[in-house]
N, C-alpha and C positions, 0 to 999 in steps of 0.2 A: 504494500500500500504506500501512497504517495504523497506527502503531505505538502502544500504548497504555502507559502508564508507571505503577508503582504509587510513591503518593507516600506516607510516614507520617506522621501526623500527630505531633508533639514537643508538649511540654509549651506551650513557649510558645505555639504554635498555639492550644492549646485553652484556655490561660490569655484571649488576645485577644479572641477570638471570643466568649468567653463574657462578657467585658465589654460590645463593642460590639453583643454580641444583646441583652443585659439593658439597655444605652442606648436601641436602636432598637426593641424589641417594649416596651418602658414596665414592663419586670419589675419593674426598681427602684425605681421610684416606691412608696411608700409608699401605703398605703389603708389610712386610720380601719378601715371597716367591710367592707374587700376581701371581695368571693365572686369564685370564676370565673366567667367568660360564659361558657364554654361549657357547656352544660346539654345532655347528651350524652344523649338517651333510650333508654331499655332497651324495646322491641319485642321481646312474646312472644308466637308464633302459639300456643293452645294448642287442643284439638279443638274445644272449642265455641265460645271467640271470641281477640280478638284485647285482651293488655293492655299497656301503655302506663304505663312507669315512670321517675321523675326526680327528680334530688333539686333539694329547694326550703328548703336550709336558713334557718331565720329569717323566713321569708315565712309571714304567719298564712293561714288556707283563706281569711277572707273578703276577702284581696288577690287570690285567683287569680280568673280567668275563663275560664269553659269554654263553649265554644258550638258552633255546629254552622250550617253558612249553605250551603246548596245544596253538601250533602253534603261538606263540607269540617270537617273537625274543628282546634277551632283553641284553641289553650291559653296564657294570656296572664296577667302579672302585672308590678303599679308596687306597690313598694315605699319607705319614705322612713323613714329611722331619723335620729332626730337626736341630739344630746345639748348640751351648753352650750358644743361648740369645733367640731363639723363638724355638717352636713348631709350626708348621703349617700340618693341618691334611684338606685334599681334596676330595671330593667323586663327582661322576657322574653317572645318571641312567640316560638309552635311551630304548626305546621299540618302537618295530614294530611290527604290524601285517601282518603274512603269509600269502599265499596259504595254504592252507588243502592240495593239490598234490604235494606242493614243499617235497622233497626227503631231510628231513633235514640231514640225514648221509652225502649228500656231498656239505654241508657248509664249506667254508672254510674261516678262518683267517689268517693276516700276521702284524706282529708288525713290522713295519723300519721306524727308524731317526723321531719316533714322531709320528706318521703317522699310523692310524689303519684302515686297508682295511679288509674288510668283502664280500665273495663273495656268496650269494643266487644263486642259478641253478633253473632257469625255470621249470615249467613243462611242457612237450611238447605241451598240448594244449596251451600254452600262447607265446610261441616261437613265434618271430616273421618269416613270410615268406616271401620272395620277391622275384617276379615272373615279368619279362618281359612278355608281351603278344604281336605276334607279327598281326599285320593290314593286314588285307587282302583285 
């Protein structure tokens, strides 16, 4: 038999732990020009295709790359800010996998205020359709 025990966490506890997390995950470290790494993207299926949003604060459009290589969607940026006391140099890779019928000539992209929207176009068999049926 198994006995399980509830423990409470106390002040000190959470005093500690948030030192030695902020030691061991590099919180504390200071960063000139810090972004997050993680670049979390927003995936919306909408009826006609599929869009693809993320922020890329401070990153200009003609640092990103957008490609597409045996149906593989792949979204990529090096960045490099300097000034007269650091170098700070930033990079992000993202990939998805397509359809095989998505039509990738009409992919499109839009760089605004940070903000990178990517729009995938369905292929018609995956459109959605919505249909009222009426009761008879």
């Amino acid at each position: 038999m198994t006995t399980l025990a509830l423990r409470k966490n106390n002040l000190f506890d959470s005093l500690f732990n948030d030192v030695f997390d902020d030691f061991f995950t590099d919180r504390a470290l200071p960063r000139p020009y810090g972004r997050p790494a993680n670049k979390g993207a927003q995936v919306i299926n909408r009826d006609e295709d599929w869009q693809i949003n993320f922020a890329v604060p401070g990153v200009k459009k003609d640092e990103v790359e957008i490609k597409v290589d045996d149906h593989v969607l792949s979204v990529s940026y090096n960045s490099k800010q300097e000034d007269n006391r650091f170098s700070f140099v930033s990079s992000f890779s993202r990939s998805w996998n397509i359809d095989r019928d998505v039509n990738v000539d009409k992919i499109e992209a839009n760089h605004e205020d940070g903000v990178l929207s990517i729009t995938v176009p369905k292929p018609e068999n995956k459109k959605r359709v919505t249909r009222v049926i009426d009761i008879s």
